[in-house]
C-alpha positions in Angstrom: -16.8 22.2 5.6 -20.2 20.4 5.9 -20.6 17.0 3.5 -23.0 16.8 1.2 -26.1 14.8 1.3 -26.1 11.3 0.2 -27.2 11.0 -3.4 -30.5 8.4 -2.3 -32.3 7.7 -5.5 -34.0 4.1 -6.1 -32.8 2.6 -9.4 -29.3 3.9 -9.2 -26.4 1.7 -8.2 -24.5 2.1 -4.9 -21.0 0.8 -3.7 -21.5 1.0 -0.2 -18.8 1.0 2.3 -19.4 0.6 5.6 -16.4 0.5 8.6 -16.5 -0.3 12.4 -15.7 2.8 14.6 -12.1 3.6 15.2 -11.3 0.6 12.8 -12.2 -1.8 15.4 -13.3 -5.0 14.3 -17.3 -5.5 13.5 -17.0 -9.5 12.9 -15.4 -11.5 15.5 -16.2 -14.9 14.3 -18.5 -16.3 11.7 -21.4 -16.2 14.0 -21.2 -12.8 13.5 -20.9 -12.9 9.8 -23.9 -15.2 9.4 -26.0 -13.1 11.7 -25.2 -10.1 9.4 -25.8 -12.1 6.2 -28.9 -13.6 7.0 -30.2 -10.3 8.1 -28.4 -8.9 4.4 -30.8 -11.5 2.6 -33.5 -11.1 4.4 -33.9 -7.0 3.9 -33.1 -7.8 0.3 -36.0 -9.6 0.0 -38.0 -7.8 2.1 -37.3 -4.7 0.9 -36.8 -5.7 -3.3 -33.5 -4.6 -3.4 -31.0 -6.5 -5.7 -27.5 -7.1 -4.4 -24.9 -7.4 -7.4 -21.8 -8.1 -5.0 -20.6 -8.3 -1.3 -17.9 -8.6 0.7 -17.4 -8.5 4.3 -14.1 -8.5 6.0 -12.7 -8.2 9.3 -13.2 -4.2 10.3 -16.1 -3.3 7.0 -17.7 -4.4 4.7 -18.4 -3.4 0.7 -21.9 -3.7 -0.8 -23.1 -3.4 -4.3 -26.7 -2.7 -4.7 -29.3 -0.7 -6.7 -32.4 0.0 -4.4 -36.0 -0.2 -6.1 -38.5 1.2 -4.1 -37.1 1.7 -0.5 -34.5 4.4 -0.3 -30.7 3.1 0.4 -31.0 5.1 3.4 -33.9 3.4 5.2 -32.6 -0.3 3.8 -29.2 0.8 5.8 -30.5 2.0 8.6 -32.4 -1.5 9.5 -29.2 -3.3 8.2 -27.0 -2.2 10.7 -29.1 -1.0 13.7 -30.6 -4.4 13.6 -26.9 -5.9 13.0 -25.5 -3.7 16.2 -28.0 -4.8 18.7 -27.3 -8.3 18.0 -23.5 -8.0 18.0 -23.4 -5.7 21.3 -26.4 -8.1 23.2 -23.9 -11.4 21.7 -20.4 -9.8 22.9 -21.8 -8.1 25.6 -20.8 -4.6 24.9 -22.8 -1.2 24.5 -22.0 1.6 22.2 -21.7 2.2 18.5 -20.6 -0.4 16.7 -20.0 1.7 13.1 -18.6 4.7 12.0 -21.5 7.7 12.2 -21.9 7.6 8.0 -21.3 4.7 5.4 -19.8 5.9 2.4 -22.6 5.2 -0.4 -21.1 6.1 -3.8 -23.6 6.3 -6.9 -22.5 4.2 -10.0 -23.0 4.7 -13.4 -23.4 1.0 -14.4 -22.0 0.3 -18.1 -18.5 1.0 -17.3 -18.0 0.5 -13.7 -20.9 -2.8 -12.6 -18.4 -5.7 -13.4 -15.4 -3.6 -12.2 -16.6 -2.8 -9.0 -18.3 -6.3 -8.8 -14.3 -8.0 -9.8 -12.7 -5.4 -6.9 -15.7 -6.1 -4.0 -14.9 -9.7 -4.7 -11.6 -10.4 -4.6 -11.1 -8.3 -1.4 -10.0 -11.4 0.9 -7.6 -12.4 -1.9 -5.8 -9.0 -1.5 -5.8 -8.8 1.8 -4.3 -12.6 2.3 -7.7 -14.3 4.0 -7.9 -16.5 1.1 -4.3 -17.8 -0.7 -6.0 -17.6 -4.1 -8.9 -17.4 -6.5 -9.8 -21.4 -5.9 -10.8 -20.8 -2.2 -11.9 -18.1 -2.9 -14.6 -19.5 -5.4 -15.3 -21.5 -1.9 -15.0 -18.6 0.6 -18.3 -18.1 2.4 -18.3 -14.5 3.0 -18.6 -12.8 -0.3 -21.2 -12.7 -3.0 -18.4 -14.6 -5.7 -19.4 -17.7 -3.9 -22.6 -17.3 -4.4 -22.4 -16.1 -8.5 -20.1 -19.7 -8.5 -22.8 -21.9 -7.0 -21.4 -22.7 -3.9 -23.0 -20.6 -1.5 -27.1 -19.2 -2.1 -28.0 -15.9 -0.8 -31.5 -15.2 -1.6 -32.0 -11.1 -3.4 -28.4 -11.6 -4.6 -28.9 -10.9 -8.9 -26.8 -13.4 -9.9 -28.1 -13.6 -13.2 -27.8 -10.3 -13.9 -23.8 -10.3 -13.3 -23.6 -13.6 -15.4 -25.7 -11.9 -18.2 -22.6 -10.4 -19.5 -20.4 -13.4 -20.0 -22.9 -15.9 -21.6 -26.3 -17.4 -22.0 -25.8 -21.0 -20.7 -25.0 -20.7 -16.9 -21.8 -23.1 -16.7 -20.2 -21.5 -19.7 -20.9 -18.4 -17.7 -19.6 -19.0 -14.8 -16.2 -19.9 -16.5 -15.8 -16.8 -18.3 -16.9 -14.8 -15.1 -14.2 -17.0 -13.3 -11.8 -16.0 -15.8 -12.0 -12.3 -15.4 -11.7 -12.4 -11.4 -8.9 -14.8 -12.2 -7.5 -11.2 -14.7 -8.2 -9.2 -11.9 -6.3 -10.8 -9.3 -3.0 -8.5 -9.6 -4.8 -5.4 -9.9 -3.8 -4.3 -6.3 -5.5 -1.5 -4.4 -8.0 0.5 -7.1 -7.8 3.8 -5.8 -9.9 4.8 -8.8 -13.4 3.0 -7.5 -12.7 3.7 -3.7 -11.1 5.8 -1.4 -10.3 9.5 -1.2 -9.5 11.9 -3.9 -11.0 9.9 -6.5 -11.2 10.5 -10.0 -14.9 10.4 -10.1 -15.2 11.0 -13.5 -13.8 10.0 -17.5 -11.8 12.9 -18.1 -11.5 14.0 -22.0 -7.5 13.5 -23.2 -8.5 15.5 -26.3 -8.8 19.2 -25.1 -8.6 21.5 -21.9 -12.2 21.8 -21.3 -14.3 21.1 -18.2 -16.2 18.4 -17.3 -19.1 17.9 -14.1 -17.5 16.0 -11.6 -18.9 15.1 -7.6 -17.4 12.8 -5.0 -20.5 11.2 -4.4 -20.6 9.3 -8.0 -18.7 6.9 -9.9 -19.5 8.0 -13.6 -18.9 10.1 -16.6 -19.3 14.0 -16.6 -22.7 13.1 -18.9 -23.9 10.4 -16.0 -23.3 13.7 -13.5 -25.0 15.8 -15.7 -28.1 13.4 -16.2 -28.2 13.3 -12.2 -28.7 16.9 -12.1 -31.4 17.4 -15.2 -33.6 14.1 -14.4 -32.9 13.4 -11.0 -32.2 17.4 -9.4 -29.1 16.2 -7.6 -27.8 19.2 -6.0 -23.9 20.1 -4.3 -22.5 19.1 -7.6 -19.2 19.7 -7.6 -17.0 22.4 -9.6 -15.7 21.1 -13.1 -12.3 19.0 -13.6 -9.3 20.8 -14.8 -6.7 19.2 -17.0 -3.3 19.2 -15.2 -1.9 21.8 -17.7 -4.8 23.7 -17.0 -4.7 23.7 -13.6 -1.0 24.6 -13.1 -1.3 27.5 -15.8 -4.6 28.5 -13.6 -2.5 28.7 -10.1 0.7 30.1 -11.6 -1.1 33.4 -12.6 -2.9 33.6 -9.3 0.7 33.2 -7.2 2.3 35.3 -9.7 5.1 32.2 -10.6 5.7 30.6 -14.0 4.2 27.1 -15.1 7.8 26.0 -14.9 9.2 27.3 -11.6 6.2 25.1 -10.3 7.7 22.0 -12.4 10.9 22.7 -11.4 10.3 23.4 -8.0 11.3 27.2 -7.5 12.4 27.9 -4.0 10.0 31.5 -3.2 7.2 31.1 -0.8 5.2 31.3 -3.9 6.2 28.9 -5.6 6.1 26.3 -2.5 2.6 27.5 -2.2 1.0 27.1 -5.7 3.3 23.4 -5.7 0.6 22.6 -2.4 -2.4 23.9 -4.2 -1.9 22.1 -7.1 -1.3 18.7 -4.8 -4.5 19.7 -3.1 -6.8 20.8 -5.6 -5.4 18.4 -8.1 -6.1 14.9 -6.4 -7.9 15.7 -3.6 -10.5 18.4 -5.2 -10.6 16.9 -9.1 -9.3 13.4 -8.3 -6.4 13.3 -10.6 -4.4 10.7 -9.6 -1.5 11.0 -7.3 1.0 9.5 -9.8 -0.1 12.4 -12.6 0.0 15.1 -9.8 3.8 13.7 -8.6 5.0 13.6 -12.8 3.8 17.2 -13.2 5.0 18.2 -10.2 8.3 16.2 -10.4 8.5 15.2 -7.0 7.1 11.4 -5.2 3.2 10.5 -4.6 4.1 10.7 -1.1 5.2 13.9 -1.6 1.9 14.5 -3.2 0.1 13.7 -0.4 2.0 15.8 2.3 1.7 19.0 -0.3 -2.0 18.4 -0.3 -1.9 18.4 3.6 -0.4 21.8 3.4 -2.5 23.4 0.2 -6.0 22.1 2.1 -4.8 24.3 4.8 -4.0 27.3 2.2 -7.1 27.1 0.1 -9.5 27.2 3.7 -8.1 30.0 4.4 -8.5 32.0 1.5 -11.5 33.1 0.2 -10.1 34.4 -3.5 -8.2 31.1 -3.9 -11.7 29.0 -3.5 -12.9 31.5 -6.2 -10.2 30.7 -8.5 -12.3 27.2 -8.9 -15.8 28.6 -8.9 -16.8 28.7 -12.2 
């Protein structure tokens, strides 16, 4: 299946994630990481882009920024190019450097900025470059250096970030110290990045549908608001509730809600069990845990079902239908 356009709107904010091909490593040394960062600074200023966070590790790299007047697209496109014909002329190679397409992933910002700004930042911390939040206040590669005063990287909004946890900058700095420090368990947050994610705030209260794409980070309204002031097309079809769901693919294989909880043994059954891994957290983005407990099997098991149902719903057109409308 072709993807669908990047959402490329000024204004909006993007977490961009960017990886080197095959996984290979785009930073070698930090000669390589200050070449990219003052070329990062230098587009931001050129360019009037503000940068809310930033982190670059060994293989990509994660950006949060909101675009004013030059489209993400062309402020990438100069970022990197530039970025690969300085790394390949350096380490005397040839070839592409990145993966064909960044992931850019529009944000709606109330309940996602400081989230996304926590999980960009503390990315050496989880992946052991830094032993804890102390170096990493002093850690020269990401933007929480910078938003601590020990590093300066010029287009970085660093007053906007610390706008939400006071007025006096030292004060502020504490408090937004404090909440990296609250953030440091967190672990992986499969909710902000990665695949089959839960794009949207799903209502608890009843069964009905909300907008959802896999391009944005944001409420079914923020979707909505995309499409009416903005004309974002390829939205996606609306989330199902679990319950929903199941009831949905049950009539359609001709099985009971609970054979599929209780794992029947018919071909049908199996089959419905996949579609519901499938559709459920890799279509709608409910997470893997709330697919396994419905399912009552492991989130691994989740995962290999979803291999199988991705397979089942290509191939059949009234099954695609079934989540149409």
């Amino acid at each position: 299946m072709p993807r669908a356009a990047r959402i490329d709107i000024p204004g909006l904010l993007h977490h961009v994630i960017v990886r080197g091909i095959e996984r290979r490593d785009i930073f070698l040394d930090d000669s390589d990481r200050s070449s990219f960062v003052q070329r990062f600074g230098l587009l931001l200023q050129q360019t009037g882009t503000q940068c809310l966070a930033w982190s670059l590790m060994s293989n990509h790299l994660h950006l949060l920024v909101k675009p004013t007047t030059e489209k993400l697209s062309s402020f990438m496109r100069r970022l990197l190019t530039g970025y690969a014909v300085t790394f390949n002329h350096r380490h005397h190679r040839s070839g592409h450097l990145f993966q064909n397409r960044y992931k850019s992933i529009v944000c709606e910002e109330d309940p996602y900025l400081l989230e996304l700004v926590r999980y960009i930042h503390l990315n050496p911390l989880r992946v052991g470059l830094v032993p804890d939040v102390q170096a990493l206040n002093r850690y020269q590669w990401t933007g929480h250096a910078v938003i601590m005063g020990r590093q300066t990287l010029d287009g970085q909004n660093v007053g906007e970030v610390l706008s939400y946890f006071g007025k006096k900058t030292k004060a502020a700095r504490e408090a937004y110290c404090r909440f990296i420090i609250d953030g440091a368990g967190q672990g992986n947050r499969n909710e902000l990045v990665g695949g089959g994610l839960q794009r949207v705030k799903k209502s608890r209260v009843d069964d009905q549908p909300v907008m959802y794409d896999e391009r944005i980070l944001g409420s079914g309204p923020f979707v909505q608001y995309l499409i009416e002031k903005h004309g974002v097309a390829g939205i996606e079809n609306p989330v199902l509730h679990l319950p929903v769901l199941v009831g949905r693919v049950a009539d359609f294989f001709g099985v009971t809600v609970d054979e599929i909880s209780e794992a029947g043994r018919s071909k049908a059954v199996s089959k419905a069990r996949s579609i519901v891994s499938y559709v459920g957290y890799r279509k709608m983005g409910h997470s893997g845990e709330d697919v396994a407990r419905v399912l009552g099997i492991t989130r691994s098991g989740v995962c290999r079902r979803a291999e199988a149902g991705e397979q089942l719903f290509r191939e059949n057109d009234e099954l695609r239908k079934l989540f149409q409308d």
